[in-house]
N, C-alpha and C positions, 0 to 999 in steps of 0.2 A: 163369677163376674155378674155385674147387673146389668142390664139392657134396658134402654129405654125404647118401648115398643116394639112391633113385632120388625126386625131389621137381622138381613142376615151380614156377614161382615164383607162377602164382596159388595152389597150393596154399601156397607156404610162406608169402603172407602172412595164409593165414586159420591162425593161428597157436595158435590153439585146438584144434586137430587131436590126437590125440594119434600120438605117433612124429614129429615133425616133428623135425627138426634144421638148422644152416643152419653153415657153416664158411666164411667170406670168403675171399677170396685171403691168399697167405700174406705178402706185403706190402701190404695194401690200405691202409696209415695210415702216416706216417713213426716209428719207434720212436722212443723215446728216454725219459729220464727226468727229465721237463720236469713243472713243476707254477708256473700262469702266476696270477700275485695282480694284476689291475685295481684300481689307484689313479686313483680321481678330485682330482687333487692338490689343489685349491681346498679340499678338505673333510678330507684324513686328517689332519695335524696339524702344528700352529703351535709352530715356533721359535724366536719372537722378541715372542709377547705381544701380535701387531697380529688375532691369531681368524682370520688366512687361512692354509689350511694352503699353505706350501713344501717347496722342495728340501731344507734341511738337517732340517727334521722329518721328513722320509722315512727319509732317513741314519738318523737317530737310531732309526729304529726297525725298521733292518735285523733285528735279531739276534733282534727278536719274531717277525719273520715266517720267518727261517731255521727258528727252534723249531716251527713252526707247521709246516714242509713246504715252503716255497717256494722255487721255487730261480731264478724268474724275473717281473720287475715289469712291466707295461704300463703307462705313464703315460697319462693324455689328453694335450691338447697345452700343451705348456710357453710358445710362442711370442706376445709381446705379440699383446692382443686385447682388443676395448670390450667384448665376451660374455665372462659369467663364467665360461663353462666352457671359453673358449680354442677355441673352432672359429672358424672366421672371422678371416682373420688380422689384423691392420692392420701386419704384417710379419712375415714366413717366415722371417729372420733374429732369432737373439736370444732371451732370455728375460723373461717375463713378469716386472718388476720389483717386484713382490710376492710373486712365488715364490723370488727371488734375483738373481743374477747369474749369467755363464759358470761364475765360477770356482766357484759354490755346486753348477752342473751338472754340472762334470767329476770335483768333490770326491766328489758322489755315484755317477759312474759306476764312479771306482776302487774307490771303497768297496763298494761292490757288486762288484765283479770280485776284489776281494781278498779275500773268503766267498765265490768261484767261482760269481752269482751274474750273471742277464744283464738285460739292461735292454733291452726294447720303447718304441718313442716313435712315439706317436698323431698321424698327421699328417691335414692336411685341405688340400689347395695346389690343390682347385677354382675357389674364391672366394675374394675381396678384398674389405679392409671400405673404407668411404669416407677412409681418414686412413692406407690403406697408402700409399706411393708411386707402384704400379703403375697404381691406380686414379687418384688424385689427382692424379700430373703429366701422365697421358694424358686426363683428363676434358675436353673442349673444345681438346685439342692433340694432334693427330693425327701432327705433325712431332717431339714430345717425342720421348728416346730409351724410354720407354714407349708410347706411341704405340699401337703392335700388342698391346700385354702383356693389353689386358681389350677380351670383347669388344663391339663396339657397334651400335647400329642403324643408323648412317646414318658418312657419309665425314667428318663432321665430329667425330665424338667426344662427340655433343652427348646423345644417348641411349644408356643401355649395356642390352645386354641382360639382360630379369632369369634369376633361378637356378628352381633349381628352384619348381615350384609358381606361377611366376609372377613373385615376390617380388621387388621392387627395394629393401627396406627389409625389417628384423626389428624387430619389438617386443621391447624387450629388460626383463627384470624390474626396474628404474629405473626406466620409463618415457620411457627415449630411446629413438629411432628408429637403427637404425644401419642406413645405406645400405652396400647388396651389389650386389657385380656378380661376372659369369664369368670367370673368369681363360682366355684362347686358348692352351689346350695344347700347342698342333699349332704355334705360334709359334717359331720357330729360339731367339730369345732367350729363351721361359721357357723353353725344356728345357734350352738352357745353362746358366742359372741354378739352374734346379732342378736338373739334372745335379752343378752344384757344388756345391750345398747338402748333398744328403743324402751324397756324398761326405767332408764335412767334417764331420760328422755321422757318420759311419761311420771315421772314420779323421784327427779334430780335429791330430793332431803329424803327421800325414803320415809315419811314422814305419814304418807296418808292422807295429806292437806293439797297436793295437785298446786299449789300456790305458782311455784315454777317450772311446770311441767305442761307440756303441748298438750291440745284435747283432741288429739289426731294426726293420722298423715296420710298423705298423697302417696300412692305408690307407684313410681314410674314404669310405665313401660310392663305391668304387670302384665305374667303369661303362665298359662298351667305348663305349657312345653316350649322352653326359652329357646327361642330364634331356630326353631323345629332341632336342637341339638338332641341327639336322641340320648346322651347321658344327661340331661334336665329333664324328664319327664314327669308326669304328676304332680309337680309345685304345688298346687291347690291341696291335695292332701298332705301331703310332706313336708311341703315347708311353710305355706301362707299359713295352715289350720293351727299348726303347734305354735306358731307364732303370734296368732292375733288370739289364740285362748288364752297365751302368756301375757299380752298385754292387756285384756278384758280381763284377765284375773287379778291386776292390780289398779286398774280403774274400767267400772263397767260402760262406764259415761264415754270412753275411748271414744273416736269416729273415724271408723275406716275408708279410706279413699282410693277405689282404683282406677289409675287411669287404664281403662279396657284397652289392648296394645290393636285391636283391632278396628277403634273407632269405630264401633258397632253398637249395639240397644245396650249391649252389655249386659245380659241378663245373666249368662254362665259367672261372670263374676259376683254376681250380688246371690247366686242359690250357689251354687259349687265353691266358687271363692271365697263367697263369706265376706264380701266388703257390705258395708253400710251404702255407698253412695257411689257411682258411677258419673262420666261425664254423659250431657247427653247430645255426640257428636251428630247424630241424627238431624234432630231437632236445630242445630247449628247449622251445618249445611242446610234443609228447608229455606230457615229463616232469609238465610242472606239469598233467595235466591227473589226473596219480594213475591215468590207468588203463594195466592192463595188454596188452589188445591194441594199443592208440594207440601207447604204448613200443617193444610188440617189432615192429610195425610199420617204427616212424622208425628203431629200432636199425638194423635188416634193408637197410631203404632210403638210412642212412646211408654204410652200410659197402660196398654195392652202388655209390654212385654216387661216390666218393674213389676218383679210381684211385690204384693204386699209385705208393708214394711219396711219396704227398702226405698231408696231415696235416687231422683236425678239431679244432678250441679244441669240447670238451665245456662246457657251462655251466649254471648254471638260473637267472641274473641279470645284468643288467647296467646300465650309464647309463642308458639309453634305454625302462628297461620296469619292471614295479613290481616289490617286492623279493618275493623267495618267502616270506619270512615272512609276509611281509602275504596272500599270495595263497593261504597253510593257514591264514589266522587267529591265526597263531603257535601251532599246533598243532604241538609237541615231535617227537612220534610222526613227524608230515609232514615237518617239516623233518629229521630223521636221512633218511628215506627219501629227500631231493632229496640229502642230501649223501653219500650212497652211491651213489647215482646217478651224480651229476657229477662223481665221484671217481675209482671202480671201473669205468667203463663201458670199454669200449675208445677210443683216444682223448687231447686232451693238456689237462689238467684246466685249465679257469680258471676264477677264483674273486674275485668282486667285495667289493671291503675293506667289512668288517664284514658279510657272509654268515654269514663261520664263529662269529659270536655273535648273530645270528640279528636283524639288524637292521631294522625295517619302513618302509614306504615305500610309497605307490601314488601315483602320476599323476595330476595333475589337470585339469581340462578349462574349471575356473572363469577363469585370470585372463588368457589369450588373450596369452600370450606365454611368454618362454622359462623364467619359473618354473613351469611348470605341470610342470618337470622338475625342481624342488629339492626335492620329498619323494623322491624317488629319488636322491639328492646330498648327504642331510643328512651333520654332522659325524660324521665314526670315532667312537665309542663308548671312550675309554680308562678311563674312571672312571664312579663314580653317578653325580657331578654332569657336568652336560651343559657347563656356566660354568668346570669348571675349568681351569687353567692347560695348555696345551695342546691342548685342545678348537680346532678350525676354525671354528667357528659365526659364520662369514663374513656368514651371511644375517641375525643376530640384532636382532631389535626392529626389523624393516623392513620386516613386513607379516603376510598370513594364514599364510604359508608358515613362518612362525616362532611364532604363537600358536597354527597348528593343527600343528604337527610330530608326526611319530611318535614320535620317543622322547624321553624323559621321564627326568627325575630318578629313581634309583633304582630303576628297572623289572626292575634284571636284566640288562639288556640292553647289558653293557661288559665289556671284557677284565679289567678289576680285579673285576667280580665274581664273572667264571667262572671264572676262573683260581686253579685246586688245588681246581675241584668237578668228583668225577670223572662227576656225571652232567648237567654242563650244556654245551652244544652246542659250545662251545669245547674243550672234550676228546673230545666226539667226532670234530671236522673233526679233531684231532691223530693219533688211532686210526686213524682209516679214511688218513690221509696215512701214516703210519707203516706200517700194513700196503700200502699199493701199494709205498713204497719197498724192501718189505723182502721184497719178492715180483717175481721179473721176470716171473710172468705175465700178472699185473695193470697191466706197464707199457708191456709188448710183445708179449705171445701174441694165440693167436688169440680168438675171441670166437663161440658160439655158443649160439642160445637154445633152451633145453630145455624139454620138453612136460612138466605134470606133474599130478596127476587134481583139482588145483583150480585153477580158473578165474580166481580172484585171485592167483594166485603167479605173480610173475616170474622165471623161474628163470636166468641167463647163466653161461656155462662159461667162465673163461677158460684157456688154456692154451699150454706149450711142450713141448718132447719130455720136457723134465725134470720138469715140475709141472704142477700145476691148479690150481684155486680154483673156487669156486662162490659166486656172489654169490644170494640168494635173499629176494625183497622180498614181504610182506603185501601189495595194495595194497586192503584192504578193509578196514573198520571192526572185524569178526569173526573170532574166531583160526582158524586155519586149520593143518591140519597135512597137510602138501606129500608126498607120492610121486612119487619118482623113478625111473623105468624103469629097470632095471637095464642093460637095453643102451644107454644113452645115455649113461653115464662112463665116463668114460676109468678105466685098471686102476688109477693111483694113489687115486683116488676111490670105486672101487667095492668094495676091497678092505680091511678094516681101519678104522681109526679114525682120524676125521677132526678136524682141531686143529680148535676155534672160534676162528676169529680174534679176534671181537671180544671175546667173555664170556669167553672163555679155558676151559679145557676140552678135551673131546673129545667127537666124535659116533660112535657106531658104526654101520657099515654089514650088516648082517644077509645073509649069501648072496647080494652081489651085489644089493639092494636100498635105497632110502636112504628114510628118513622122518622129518623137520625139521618140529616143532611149532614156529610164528612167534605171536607176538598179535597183536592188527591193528594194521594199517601199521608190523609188525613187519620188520627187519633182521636177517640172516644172512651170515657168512661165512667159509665153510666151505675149508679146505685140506690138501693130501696134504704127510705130515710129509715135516720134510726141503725146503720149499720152496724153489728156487733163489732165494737173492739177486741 
C-alpha cells in the first residue's frame, strides 16, 4: 500500500488531526465506468395493466434510466416463487409468469445490450420452496432422482433440515405458510444443475455472442459455511470456485456479485470467494449516520480492506433497509449529501429505483412476516397519482402496508414531477452522475481524505496524474467555511481557479491556499480545469 507521509494507521484514523492525508493502493477497487440501478421488479412498472411491475416495463423504461446515468440494471430474482419478492425459489429454471415469459427476458436483455447497457440477475439457489421439484419429489423418497438435492434429517426424507434461523416455513404477506428447506450444495447433482443453469443464463444461444445472456449475478446471502450447518462447510472451495471457474470459462467478462451474508468489508469473499465485487455495508451504515469522523473512518477502512482488483457496489439504500429519505425525514439538504456520497466516493455506484426522487420507506416490525419489508418495495413513483396507469402497486387495498404507505398522491415525490425542476433531487442525482462521467477521476483515481480547520467538513480528493476533483460535504446543520492546507493539493488544485462542478462557476485559490464557504449539510465540487474525460 502507499502512504502519503509519514502516518501510522492508528493515527490516520483519528481523522480529525490536522495534516493527516491517506492515499490507497493504486489499484485498491476494480476501475471502470459502471453506474449499477437495483430494480426491485415486482414494483417498478406494469406493462400490461395487471399493477405487477414486469420484464417488458423495465424495457420500456430503458431510455429514462440511460438519461439518468445508468449504464447497468440489477434485478432481484426473476425465477417462479410463492414469495413476492422472488427469493425462495419453487424453481431455479424459468421466469416468474407475471413478470413474463423467456421471450419477454431475452427481449429485454438485447435491449439493454443494444444502449451497451448490462444486466446483473439476483439469484438465491440456497433454498427450496415446498412446490419446487427438488424438494417435493425427494420429500419422503430418498430413492427419487432428487433424493440427495435437499437436505434432511434422518435416512428417510421424512424431516428436512430448516434454513437459516431455524425456519421450516416463512410467513408470507397473504397469510400462507410457505414450507423451506436447504438445498445440499456439495451434492454432485446440484452443481451439475446449477452448473448448467447459470451457464444458460450467461450464454442462452450457446453461441459465443452474450447477445442474451446476463453479464453477472448477485449472489444472495452468500456463505463459505451456510447458516453455520456443519454439513455445508467450505462453499468457497466446493461449490462457489467450481462454479464461477465454470461460468468465467464461457465468458471471462462475467461479474461476480456477493452479497457478504455478514455485511461486513467483505474482504474474505472477494480473496477466498472469488467474487469480483462486494457490497459496501460499511460505508452505508457511516453514511447515513451524517457524521463526519464515522465517514472518513469507513471511507479509510474501506478502501484498506478491498484488495486490489476487486471492486466495492458504493450505496446508501437498498431492499432490505429503510429508504434514506425516510431516514433524514426527507430533508432535501440530507439527501443531496447521501447522493454525493454514494455517487462521488471512490467505488462502483448503486443506486436503488426511486432513490434518485427521493422515495420514502421504513421497515416494519408490526406484521411478523415478509411485508414488514413492502414499505421499503413500494411502487416506482412515475406520476402524482400513485393509481395511474403504469404504477406497480401490486400490494394495493390489501392491508396496513397499503393504507399506511409512504408515498402519496401528489407529494412531489415522482419522476413527472421532478422532471425539468432544476432544483429537485432528480436533477440533482442527474448532475452529480454527469459530472463522474465526465470526469475519470471520479471513476477511477485515487481517493484521499483531506484535513481541513472545521471539524464538520468532509473533505475527499479524488485524483489521476491528469486531474482532481475535490468533493467537500457540510455535515452539520451550520455553514461552515472549510480551509484547506495548502500542502495537501495536488498542483492542479492549488493553483488558479477552480471549475464548481455543481453551481457552475469558479473558485479561486489564493497562494496555494483554498477556502470554500458550504451552508449546512451543504455540497461542493470542486475541479482542476481541463478535467480528463
Amino acid at each position: 500500500m502507499r502512504w502519503k507521509g509519514r502516518v501510522t494507521l492508528s493515527l490516520l484514523l483519528a481523522t480529525g488531526l490536522p495534516g493527516l492525508a491517506w492515499a490507497p493502493p493504486a489499484a485498491a477497487q476494480a476501475a471502470g465506468d459502471e453506474v449499477v440501478y437495483q430494480i426491485f421488479v415486482r414494483s417498478f412498472r406494469d406493462s400490461n395493466n395487471d399493477r405487477i411491475g414486469d420484464l417488458n416495463g423495465i424495457r420500456e423504461e430503458l431510455g429514462y434510466l440511460q438519461d439518468l446515468g445508468v449504464t447497468s440494471l440489477l434485478l432481484t430474482p426473476v425465477n417462479p416463487s410463492p414469495a413476492y419478492h422472488n427469493y425462495f425459489a419453487s424453481s431455479f429454471w424459468g421466469v416468474d409468469s407475471t413478470f413474463g415469459d423467456m421471450a419477454a427476458w431475452l427481449s429485454l436483455v438485447e435491449a439493454a445490450h443494444a444502449r451497451g447497457m448490462k444486466i446483473y440477475l439476483d439469484r438465491e439457489d440456497q433454498y427450496a420452496t415446498g412446490d419446487n421439484p427438488w424438494f417435493k419429489e425427494s420429500l419422503g423418497h430418498p430413492d427419487s432422482r432428487y433424493g440427495r438435492y435437499i437436505l434432511y434429517k434422518d435416512s428417510t426424507n421424512a424431516v428436512p433440515e430448516p434454513i437459516i434461523y431455524g425456519l421450516t416455513a416463512l410467513p408470507s404477506w397473504d397469510g400462507t405458510m410457505i414450507p423451506v428447506a436447504t438445498v445440499n450444495l456439495l451434492e454432485p447433482g446440484v452443481q451439475r444443475d446449477i452448473d448448467s443453469l447459470y451457464v444458460s443464463l450467461v450464454d442462452p444461444n450457446h453461441d459465443g455472442r452474450f447477445t442474451g445472456g446476463v453479464d453477472g449475478f448477485r449472489l444472495d446471502h452468500m456463505q463459505d459455511d451456510l447458516d453455520g450447518n456443519p454439513r455445508l462447510k467450505n462453499l468457497f472451495a466446493d461449490f462457489w470456485a467450481p462454479l464461477f471457474a465454470s461460468i468465467r470459462g464461457v465468458n471471462p467478462r462475467v461479474r461476480l456479485i456477493a452479497e457478504q451474508a455478514d455485511w461486513g468489508f467483505g474482504e474474505d469473499w472477494l480473496t477466498r470467494g472469488g467474487a469480483d465485487w462486494v457490497f459496501a455495508f460499511p460505508l452505508q451504515r457511516a453514511i447515513a449516520t451524517l457524521d463526519r469522523h464515522t465517514i472518513a473512518t469507513a471511507i479509510v477502512q474501506t478502501l484498506l480492506r478491498t484488495p486490489a482488483g476487486k471492486g466495492q457496489l458504493v450505496f446508501i439504500e437498498n431492499h432490505d433497509m429503510n429508504r434514506f429519505a425516510s431516514r433524514v425525514d426527507g430533508d432535501r439538504r440530507k439527501e443531496e449529501v447521501g447522493a454525493a456520497l454514494g455517487v462521488l466516493l471512490e467505488g462502483t455506484p448503486l443506486i436503488y429505483y426511486g432513490q434518485e426522487i427521493g422515495m420514502r420507506g421504513k421497515q416494519s416490525n408490526a406484521w411478523h412476516t415478509d411485508a414488514n419489508d413492502i414499505p421499503d418495495r413500494e411502487a416506482m413513483r412515475w406520476t402524482a397519482r400513485l393509481e395511474d396507469p403504469g404504477s406497480a402497486v401490486w400490494y394495493r387495498g390489501t392491508g396496513p402496508w397499503w393504507t399506511q404507505r409512504f408515498n402519496r398522491d401528489s407529494d412531489g415525490v415522482s419522476v413527472a414531477e421532478e422532471t425539468g425542476d432544476p432544483q429537485s433531487l432528480l436533477s440533482f442525482y442527474r448532475r452529480v452522475l454527469a459530472i463522474r462521467r465526465s470526469r475519470a477521476e471520479l471513476r477511477e483515481g485515487d481517493e484521499r481524505i483531506l484535513t481541513t480547520d472545521r471539524p464538520s467538513v468532509l473533505a475527499v480528493l479524488r485524483t489521476t496524474p491528469a486531474a482532481a476533483s475535490l468533493l467537500l460535504v457540510n455535515l452539520s446543520d451550520t455553514a461552515a467555511t472549510a480551509a484547506i492546507p495548502p500542502d495537501s493539493l495536488p498542483g492542479p488544485l492549488a493553483r488558479g481557479r477552480l471549475a464548481d462542478l455543481l453551481a457552475g462557476g469558479t473558485v479561486k485559490a489564493s497562494g496555494g491556499a483554498l477556502r470554500v464557504a458550504l451552508p449546512p449539510y451543504g455540497v461542493k465540487v470542486l475541479g482542476s480545469r481541463g478535467g480528463a474525460r
